[in-house]
N, C-alpha and C positions, 0 to 999 in steps of 0.2 A: 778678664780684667775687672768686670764690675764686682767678685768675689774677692779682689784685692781691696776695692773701698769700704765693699761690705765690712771687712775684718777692720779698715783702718777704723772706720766709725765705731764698731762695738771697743774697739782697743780706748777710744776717745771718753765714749760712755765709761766704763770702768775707770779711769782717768778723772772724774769728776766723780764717780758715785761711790763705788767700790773706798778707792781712796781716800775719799771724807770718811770714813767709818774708821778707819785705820790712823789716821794722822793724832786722831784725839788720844790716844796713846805712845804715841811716837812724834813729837813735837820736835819741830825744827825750824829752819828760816822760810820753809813754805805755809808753817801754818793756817797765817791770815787767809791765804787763797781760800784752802779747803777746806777749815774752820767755817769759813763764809757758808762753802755749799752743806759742809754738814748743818748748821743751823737751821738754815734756810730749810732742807728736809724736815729735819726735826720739826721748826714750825708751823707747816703746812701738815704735818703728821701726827700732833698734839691738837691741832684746831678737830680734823675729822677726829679723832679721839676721844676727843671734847663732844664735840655735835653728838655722835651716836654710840655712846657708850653703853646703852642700854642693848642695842643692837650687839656688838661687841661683845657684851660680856656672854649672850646668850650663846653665842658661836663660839668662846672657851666651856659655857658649858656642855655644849653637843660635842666635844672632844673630848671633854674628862668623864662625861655620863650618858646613858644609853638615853636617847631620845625618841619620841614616836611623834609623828606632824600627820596631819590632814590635810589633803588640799582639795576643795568642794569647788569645780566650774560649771556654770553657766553662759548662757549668751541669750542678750534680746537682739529679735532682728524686725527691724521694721520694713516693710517694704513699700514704697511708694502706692497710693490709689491705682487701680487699674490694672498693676503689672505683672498681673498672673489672670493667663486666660483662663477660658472654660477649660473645666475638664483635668486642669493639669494641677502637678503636685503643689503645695504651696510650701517653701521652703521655711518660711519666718514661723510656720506650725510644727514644721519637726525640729526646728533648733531652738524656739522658746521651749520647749517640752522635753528638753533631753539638756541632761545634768552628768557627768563623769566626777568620782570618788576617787584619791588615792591615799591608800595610807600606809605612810612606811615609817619602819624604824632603822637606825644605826648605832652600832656599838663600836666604836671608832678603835677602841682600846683592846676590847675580843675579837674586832675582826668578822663583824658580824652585821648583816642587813634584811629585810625583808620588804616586801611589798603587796599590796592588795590593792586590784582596781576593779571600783563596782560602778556600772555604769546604766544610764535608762534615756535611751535615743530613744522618744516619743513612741514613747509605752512600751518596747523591750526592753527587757530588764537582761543586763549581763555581769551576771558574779562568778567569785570562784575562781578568778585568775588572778595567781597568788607567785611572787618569784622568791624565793631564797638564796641570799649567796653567802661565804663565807671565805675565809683564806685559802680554800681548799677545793673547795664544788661549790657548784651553781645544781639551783633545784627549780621545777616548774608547775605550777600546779593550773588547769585545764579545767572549765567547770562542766566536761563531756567526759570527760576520764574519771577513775576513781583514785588511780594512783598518782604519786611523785614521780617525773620525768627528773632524774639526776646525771649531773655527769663531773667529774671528777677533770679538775684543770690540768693532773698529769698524763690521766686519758684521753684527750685532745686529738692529739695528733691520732692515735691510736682509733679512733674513733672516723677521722677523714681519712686515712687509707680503708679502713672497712669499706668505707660510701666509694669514693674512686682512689685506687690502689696507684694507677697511673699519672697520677699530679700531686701525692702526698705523699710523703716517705714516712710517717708514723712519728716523727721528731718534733713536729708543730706541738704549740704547747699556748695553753695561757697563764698570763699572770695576776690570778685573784688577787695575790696579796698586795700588788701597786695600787689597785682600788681605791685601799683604805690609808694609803700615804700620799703626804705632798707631793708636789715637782721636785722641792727642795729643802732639804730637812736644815734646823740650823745650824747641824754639823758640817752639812756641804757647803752654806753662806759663808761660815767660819774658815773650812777648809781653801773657799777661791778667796776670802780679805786677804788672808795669812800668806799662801804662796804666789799668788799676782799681784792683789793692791797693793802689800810692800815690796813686793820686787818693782813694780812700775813708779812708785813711789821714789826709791831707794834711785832708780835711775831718772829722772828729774833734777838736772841742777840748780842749785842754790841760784845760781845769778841769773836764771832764766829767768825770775821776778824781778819786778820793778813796783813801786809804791809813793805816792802823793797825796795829799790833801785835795778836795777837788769839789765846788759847789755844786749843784745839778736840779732840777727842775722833775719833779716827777708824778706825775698826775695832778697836776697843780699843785703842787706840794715842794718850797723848797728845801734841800736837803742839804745837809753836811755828811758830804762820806771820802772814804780814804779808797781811793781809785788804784788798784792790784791789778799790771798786767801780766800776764806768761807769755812767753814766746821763745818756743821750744824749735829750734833750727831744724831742716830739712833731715839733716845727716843724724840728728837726735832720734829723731821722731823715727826714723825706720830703724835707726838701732835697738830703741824700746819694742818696734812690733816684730823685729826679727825674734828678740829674746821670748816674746811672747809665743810668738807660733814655734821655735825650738822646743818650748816647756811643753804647751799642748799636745805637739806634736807624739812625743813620749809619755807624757801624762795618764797614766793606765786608771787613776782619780777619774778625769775627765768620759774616758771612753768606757766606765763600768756606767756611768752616770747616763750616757747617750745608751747606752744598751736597755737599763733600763726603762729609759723614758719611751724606746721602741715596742717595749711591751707593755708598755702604759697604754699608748693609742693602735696597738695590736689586738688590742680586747674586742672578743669578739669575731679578729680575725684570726689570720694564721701568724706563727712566727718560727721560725728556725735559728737553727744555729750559725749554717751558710748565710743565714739572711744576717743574722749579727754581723759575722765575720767580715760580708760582700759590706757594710754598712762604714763598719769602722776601716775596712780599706778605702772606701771612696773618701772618708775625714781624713786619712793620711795623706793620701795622694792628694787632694786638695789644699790640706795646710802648705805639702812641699811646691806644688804648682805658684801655692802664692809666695811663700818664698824665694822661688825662682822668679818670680814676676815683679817681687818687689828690688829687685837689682836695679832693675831699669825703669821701675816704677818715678815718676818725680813730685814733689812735693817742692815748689821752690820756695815758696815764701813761711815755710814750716807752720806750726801749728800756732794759731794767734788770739789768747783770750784774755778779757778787760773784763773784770766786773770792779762796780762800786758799792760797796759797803757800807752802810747804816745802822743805825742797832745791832751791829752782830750780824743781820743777812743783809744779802747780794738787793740792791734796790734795781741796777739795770744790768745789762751784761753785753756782750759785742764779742761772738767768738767767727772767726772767719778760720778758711783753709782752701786754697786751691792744688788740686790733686787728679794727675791723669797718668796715662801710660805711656806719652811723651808730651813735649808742647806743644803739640795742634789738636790734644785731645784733651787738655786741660779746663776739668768742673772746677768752678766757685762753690763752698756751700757757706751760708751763714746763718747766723743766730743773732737775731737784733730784737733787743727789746726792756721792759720795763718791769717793779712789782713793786706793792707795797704790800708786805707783811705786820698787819696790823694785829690786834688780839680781838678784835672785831666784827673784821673786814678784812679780806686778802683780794686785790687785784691787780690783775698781768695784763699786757699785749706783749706777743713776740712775733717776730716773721722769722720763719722757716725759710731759705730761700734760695735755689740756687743760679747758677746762669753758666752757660757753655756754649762755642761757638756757633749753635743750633739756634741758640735761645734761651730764654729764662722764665723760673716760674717763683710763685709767691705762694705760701700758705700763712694766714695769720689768724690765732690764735687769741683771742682777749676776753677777759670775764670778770666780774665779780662775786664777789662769797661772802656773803654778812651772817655773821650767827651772834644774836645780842637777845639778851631776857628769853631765853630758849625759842625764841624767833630766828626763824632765816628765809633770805630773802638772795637768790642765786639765777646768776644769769652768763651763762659760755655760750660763743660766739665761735665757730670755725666757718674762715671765709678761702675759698679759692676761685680765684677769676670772679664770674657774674654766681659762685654756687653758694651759699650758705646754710649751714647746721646752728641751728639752734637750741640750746637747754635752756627754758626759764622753770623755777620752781620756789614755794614760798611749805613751810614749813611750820607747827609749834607742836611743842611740845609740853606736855600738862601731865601730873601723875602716871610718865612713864608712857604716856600716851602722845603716841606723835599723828597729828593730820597734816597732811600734803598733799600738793594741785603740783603738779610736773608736767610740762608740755615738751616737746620735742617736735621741731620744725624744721623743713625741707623747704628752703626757696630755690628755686631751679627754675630759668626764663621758658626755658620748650615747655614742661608738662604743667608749671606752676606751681609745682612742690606740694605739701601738705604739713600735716600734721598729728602726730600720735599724742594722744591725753591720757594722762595717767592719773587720777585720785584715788584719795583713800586714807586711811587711817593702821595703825599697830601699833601694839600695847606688850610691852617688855618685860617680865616678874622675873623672879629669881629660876623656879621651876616651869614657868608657864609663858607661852605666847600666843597671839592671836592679832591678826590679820584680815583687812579685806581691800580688795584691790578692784579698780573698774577703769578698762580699758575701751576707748573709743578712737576712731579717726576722722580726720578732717579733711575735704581737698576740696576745689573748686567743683568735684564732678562728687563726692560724697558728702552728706549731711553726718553733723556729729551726733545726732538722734538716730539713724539710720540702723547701727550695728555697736555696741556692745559686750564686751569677755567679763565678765568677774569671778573672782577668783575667791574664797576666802580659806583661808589659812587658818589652823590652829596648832600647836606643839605641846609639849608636855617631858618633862623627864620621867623614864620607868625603871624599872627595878633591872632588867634586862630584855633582849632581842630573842624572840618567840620563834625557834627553829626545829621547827617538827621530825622527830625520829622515830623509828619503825621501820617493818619490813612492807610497807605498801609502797615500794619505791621502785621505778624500773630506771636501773643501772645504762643507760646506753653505752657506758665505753668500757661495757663489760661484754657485749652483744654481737657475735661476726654481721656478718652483713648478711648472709640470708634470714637470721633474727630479726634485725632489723627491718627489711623489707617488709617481712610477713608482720612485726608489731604494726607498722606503719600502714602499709596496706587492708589488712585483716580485723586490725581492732580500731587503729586511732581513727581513720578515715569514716569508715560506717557509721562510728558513734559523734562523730563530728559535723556530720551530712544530717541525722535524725535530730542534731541539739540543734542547728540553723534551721532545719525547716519547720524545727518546732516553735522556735523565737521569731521567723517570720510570719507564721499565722497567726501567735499570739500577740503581732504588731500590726496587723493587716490594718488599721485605724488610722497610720502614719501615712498612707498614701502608698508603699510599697509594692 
């Protein structure tokens, strides 16, 4: 059953989000509603737009052109007077003294990546360990070997039945080329507007809305807005989520889409084709599970949402729904709360909140967002029961150059919660970025001087991504498995054992 709310909610989300996207072309008597929520995105999506355009533009550039970044870490550690005895290793000595390197490039367009990490843990130095991937194969380079370790994504499989014959059937495979694509391309955005937000859209009636004038009070702030509500009947509402898990259900769009996102987060591991197959059967069987469930599923007082409207967006909103798998098992869930969408300044509270014959709970939400003279000054608030999350952060911005103080806070009555601090500064150019970042924590039992990360960052666009070819390359998922053994055994190992005991004596100073 909780797979049945599951679905009701996301039907709900698409219903407000989806929807707005689609309506602005397709105007009808529900406009106002969803006009409202499209705005209302929009605004809040034009402000960050606004704020960090510099950021932004950089991140369409490492899409359109091959990029190479740095990222240089350190850490100081202080350790309290006293707290290392005779004799023993001192930690805050090998971790002020050791610095790790990564520098990698991407070519988003060719399909094309690399990486280099050089690294010196108090006074070992380690280089030489260099990855290549591409649409195709992954490459690895070992600063104890002389050659390229390659293996080839359609070799895969091929390559785990070599190692154990008995738990791989040779069909596993990975897929390099999701890598280098989205979750969701705008063709598939386009594809779910087009055949569910107008279809859930197109099922919504006209008279489901209602509309008023209606005064209102909102963050001290009085307002004049036109108070829109929906209220979509019990017998409505599951007619639209039957239509919806029908289409899914068949939907062969949707289940190429879950296939691939399988081999998105399969990377790395294994994936088959049984494994597709066993995948997109359990999403059948579960859509029709919920279908069947939805018979007797009850929703009595249907779906019920109020917002009021000001400038064009939603200023408060008030959406309720109670929904169970009979009446002694029926959840409330609601949405109460406020916003002012300023050019500004944007601030919200809402409460999350449900209650059921067990009980009830509360999550609320509230912040502020100010960005004025390329200043900003920002603070969200996530409260449940006695717990609070905190974001405070203040910001400017100068010649492309932004400095920021960002704290993030844990109040929690048992441990006393803490505190993670983040400053620092980056600077945006057309071709060029750079970066430095300094991280500390805070708690009752940690000093914020105690332990420090920093990080600094540099970027750069290049001509292209540096992918080494030659025959100094050992193929593994070219190799049976008593090749394998004997490469592994016979060469990588010995030479792997002589480069650590060589790097261990030449760090003997680190306390080791």
């Amino acid at each position: 059953m909780p797979k049945i709310i599951a679905i009701v909610v996301a039907v709900l989300l698409v219903v407000g989000g989806s929807i707005a996207a689609f309506v602005v072309t397709n105007l009808s008597g529900k406009k106002q509603y969803f006009l409202a929520e499209k705005n209302s995105i929009e605004k809040l999506s034009e402000k960050i737009e606004e704020r960090y355009e510099p950021e932004l533009k950089w991140v369409e550039q490492s899409k359109e052109n091959p990029t190479e970044s740095t990222v240089d870490l350190s850490a100081e550690y202080n350790l309290p007077s006293g707290s290392v005895g005779y004799g023993q290793m001192d930690p805050a000595h090998l971790i002020n003294n050791s610095t790790i390197s990564i520098t990698s490039a991407t070519d988003m367009k060719n399909k094309e990546m690399s990486a280099k990490v050089n690294a010196d843990i108090g006074g070992m130095k380690i280089d030489g360990v260099d990855f290549y991937m591409t649409a195709d194969k992954l490459m690895l380079g070992l600063p104890f070997i002389e050659e390229l370790i390659s293996l080839n994504g359609d070799d895969f499989g091929t390559l785990l039945h070599e190692l154990d014959p008995a738990t791989f059937t040779g069909e596993e495979s990975i897929d390099l080329e999701s890598m280098f694509e989205g979750t969701l391309t705008e063709e598939d955005l386009e594809y779910f507007k087009k055949e569910y937000a107008e279809m859930i859209y197109d099922e919504i009636p006209d008279d489901a809305f209602e509309s008023k004038k209606e005064s209102i009070k909102v963050h001290n702030e009085s307002l004049d807005t036109e108070k829109v509500t929906m209220h979509i009947t019990e017998e409505k509402v599951k007619n639209i989520l039957n239509k919806v898990l029908d289409k899914l259900e068949k939907d062969e769009k949707v289940k190429e889409l879950l296939r691939e996102q399988m081999a998105f987060q399969q990377l790395g591991g294994t994936a088959v084709d049984s494994e597709f197959e066993q995948m997109i059967s359990d999403f059948e069987s579960g859509i029709s599970e919920a279908k069947n469930g939805l018979k007797d599923f009850q929703i009595p007082d249907g779906l019920n949402s109020t917002i009021w409207i000001h400038d064009d967006v939603i200023a408060q909103r008030d959406v309720s729904i109670k929904m169970g798998p009979n009446k002694d098992e029926l959840v409330t869930f609601t949405v109460k709360g406020t916003q002012l969408l300023k050019d500004e300044k944007q601030s919200f509270n809402y409460d999350l909140a449900y209650k059921d014959s067990l009980g009830e709970g509360k999550l609320n939400i509230a912040g502020d967002l100010a960005w004025k003279d390329n200043k900003a000054s920002d603070s969200i608030t996530l409260t449940i029961e006695d717990t609070k999350l905190k974001y405070e952060g203040t910001e400017t911005l100068k010649d492309n150059k932004r400095d920021f103080e960002r704290t993030f806070t844990l109040e929690e009555p048992t441990s006393g919660g803490g505190s993670l601090i983040w400053n620092g500064s980056s600077t945006y150019k057309k071709d060029t970025m750079n970066s430095e970042h300094n991280f500390s924590v805070e708690s009752p039992a940690v000093n914020q001087d105690m332990f420090t990360l920093n990080a600094k960052v540099s970027g750069k666009t290049v001509d292209s991504v540096d992918i080494p070819e030659g025959d100094n390359v050992k193929d593994l998922g070219k190799m049976k498995a008593d090749e394998l053994r004997q490469y592994f055994e016979m060469e990588v190992t010995p030479k792997f054992q002589q480069w650590l005991f060589g790097m261990l004596s030449e760090g003997g100073g680190t306390g080791f």
